[in-house]
N, C-alpha and C positions, 0 to 999 in steps of 0.2 A: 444169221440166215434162218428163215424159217423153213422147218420140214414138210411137205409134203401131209405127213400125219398129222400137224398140228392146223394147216391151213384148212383140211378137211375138216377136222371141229371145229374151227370159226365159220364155216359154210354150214355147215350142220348147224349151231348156235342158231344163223341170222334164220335160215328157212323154218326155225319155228316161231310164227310173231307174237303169242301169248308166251310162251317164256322170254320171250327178248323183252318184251312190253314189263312182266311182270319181277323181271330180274334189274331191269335197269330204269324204268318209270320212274320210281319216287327219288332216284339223285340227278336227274335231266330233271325233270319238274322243278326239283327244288332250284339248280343252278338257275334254271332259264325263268322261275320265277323273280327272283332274287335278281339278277341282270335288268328283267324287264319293268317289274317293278307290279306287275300287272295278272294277278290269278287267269285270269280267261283268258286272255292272249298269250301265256306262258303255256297253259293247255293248250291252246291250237299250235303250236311251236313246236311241243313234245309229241304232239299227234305226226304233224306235217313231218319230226324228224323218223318218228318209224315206221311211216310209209314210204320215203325217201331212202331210208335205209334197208329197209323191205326188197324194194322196188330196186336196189341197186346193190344189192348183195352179193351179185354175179361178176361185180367188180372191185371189192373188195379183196384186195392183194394179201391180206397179213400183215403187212409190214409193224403193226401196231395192233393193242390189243382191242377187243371187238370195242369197250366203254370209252376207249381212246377215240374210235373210231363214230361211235355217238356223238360225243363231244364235239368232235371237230364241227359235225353234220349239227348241230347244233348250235355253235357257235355261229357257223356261214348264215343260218336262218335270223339268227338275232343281231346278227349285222345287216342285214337284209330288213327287218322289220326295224329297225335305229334310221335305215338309208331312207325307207321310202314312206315312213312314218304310214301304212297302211291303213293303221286301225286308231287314224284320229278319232271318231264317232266314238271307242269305248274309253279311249282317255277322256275325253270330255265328260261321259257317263259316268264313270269310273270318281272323276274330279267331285259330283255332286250325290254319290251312294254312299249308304255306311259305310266304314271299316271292318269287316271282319273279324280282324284282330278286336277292335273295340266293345263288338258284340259278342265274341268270345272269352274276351275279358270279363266283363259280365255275370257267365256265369259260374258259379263254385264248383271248384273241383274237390273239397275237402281235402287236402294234399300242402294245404299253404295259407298263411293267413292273410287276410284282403291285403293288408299291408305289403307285405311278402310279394302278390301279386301282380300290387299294384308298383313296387320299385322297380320288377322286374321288367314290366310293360312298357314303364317309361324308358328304361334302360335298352329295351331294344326298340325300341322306338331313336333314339338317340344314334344308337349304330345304324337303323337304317339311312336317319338321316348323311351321316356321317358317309357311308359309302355311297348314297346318291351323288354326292358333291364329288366325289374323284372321277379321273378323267375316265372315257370306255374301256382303256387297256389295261388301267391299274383295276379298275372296278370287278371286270374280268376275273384277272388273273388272285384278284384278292379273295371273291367268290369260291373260284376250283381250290386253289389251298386251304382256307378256311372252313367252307360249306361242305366242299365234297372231298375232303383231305387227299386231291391228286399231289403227286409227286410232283418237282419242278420241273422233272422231265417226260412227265404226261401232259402238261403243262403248257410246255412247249411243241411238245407232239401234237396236240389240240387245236392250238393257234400258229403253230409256225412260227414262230416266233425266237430265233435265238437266247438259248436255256441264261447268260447273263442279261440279255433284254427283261426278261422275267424276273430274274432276280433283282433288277433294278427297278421298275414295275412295282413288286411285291413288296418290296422296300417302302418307297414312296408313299405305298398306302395305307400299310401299317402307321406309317408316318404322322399321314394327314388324320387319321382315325384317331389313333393315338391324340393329337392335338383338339381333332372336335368333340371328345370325350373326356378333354383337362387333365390328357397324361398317364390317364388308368389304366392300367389291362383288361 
């Protein structure tokens, strides 16, 4: 049961939006990055979720901790951008623009030698393929455990999802990774 005192600092939390933004930004970014597959539509996702979250703060019971409650709000939006495929015009764009990654490959960080940088490149390059191919729920849930080391039971708080659904889920896609990776950790 939450107290009274504690709900009042999750109210307190959400009505400030540069520290909500600046506290919780770069592991919503990163998730709904990674989920989408897509830098600029993951920004507009992460934006959309802190104004939505902003904007709906006044409803915000507690029941779950304020990032829990990002999450979810995040999640609902990147099923929502999966359902109605909005922003076909920048996957197509996206489809014929550099990589990023490729041009920040590129350049030397002094830190690693080309080789060094270049196994690693390809090595994630290979996971990302590898979790493209898994289904939206394993893809998910392998995401928040991996990327942003939620518990299995934020996890499911996030998604609603029954906490052995997830483990079942989180299984499978270690699985298949494991498998499009030939077995390695």
């Amino acid at each position: 049961m939450i107290r009274l005192s504690e709900q009042v600092e999750f109210i307190s939390e959400l009505d400030d939006i540069d520290v909500l933004v600046r506290t919780y930004k770069p592991r919503l970014l990163r998730f709904v990055a990674f989920s989408i597959g897509d830098q600029d539509i993951a920004e507009s996702i992460t934006q959309d979720c802190f104004l939505r979250a902003y904007n709906g703060r006044a409803s915000f019971r507690g029941d779950c901790s304020v990032s829990t409650w990002l999450f979810s709000i995040a999640n609902n939006l990147i099923r929502d951008h999966l359902r109605t495929k909005k922003f076909q015009f920048w996957r197509k764009a996206r489809a014929t623009a550099l990589d990023i990654t490729d041009i920040a490959s590129s350049v030397p960080d002094g830190m690693s030698s080309p080789e060094t940088r270049m196994l690693a490149h390809e090595r994630a390059g290979q996971v990302r393929q590898a979790i493209e191919l898994l289904s939206e729920n394993q893809r998910r849930v392998f995401l928040m455990r991996f990327t942003e080391e939620l518990t299995l039971q934020e996890i499911s708080d996030t998604i609603g999802m029954p906490i052995n659904t997830v483990k079942t889920h989180l299984h499978r896609a270690v699985v298949a990774v494991r498998a499009q990776l030939g077995g390695s950790r």
